[in-house]
C-alpha positions as CSV (number, residue, x, y, z in Angstrom):
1,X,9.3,-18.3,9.4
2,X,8.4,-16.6,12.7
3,X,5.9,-13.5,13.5
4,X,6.9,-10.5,12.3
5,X,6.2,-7.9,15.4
6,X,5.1,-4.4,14.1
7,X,6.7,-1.9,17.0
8,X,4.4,1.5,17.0
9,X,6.1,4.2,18.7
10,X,4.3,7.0,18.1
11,X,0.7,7.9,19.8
12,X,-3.0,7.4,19.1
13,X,-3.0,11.3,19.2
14,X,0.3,11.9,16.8
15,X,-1.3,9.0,14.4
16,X,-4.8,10.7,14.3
17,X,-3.1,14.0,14.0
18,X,-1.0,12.7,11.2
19,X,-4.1,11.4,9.9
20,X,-5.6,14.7,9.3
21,X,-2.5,16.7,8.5
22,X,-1.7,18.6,5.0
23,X,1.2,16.4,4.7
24,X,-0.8,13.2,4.8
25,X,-3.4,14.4,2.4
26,X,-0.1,15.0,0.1
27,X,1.3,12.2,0.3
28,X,-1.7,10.3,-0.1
29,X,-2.4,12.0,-3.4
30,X,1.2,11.2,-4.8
31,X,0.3,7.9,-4.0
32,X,-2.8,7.9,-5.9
33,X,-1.9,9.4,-8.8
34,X,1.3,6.1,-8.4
35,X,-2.3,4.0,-8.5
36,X,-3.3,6.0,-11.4
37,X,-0.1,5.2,-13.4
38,X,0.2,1.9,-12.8
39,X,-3.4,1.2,-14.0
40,X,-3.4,3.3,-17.4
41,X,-0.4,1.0,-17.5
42,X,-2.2,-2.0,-16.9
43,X,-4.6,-1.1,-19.6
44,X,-2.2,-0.5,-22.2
45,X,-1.1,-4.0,-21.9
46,X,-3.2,-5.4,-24.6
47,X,-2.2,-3.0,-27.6
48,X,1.4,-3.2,-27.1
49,X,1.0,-6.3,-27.0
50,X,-0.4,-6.8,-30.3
51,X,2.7,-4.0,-31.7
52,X,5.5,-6.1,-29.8
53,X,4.1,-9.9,-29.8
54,X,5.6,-10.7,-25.8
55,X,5.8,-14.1,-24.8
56,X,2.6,-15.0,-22.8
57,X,5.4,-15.4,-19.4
58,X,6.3,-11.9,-20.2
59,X,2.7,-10.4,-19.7
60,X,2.4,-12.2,-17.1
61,X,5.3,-11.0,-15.0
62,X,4.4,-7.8,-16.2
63,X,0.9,-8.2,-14.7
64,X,2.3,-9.2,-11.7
65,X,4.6,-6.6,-11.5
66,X,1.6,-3.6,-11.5
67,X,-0.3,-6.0,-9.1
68,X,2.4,-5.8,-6.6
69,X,3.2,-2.1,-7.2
70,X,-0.5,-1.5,-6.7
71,X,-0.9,-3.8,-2.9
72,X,2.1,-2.0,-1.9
73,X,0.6,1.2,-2.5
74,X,-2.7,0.6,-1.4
75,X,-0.8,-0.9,1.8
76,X,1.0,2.2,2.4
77,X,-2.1,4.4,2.4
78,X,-3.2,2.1,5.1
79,X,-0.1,2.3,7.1
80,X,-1.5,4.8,9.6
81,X,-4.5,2.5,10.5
82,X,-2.6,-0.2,10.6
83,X,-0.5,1.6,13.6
84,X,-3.8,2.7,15.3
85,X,-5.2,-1.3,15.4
86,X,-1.6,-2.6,16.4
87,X,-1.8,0.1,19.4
88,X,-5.5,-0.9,20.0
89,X,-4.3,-4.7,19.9
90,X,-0.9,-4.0,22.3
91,X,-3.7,-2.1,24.9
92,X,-5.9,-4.8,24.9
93,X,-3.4,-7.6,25.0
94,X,-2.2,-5.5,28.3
95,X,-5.5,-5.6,30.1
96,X,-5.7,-9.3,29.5
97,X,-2.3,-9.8,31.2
């Protein structure tokens, strides 16, 4: 499987702006309080457990499940860093050409 090239059309400026907008504080508090969930979730795993006896395959693919939920959360509150190093890496990669 090749490279998967992240393409970042916005600026450093409209990132960083973005960065420090109302909207992104909103958003990133939705997605917290989807962190939130998913852990007092996680948590309850052991007692319904003990009140609905799952097979040990079905905790663990529920396990899995939250831990997925969770890196895919965590990786969109990263998102706009993420853009800022792929436009740091695309500007240096230019002065080395």
């Amino acid at each position: 499987m090749g490279d998967i090239i992240l393409t970042v059309r916005s600026t450093r400026e409209q990132i960083e702006e973005f960065k420090s907008s109302i909207l992104w504080k909103d958003i990133k508090r939705e997605l917290g309080a989807w962190k939130k969930g998913f852990q007092i979730e996680q948590q309850s795993i052991v007692s319904d457990a003990a009140e609905t006896n799952p097979s040990t395959a079905t905790v663990l693919m529920h396990l899995g499940d939250l831990n997925g939920r969770m890196k895919a959360v965590n990786y969109m509150i990263q998102l706009p860093d993420i853009f800022l190093q792929v436009l740091e890496d695309q500007k240096n990669e230019l002065k080395h050409k």
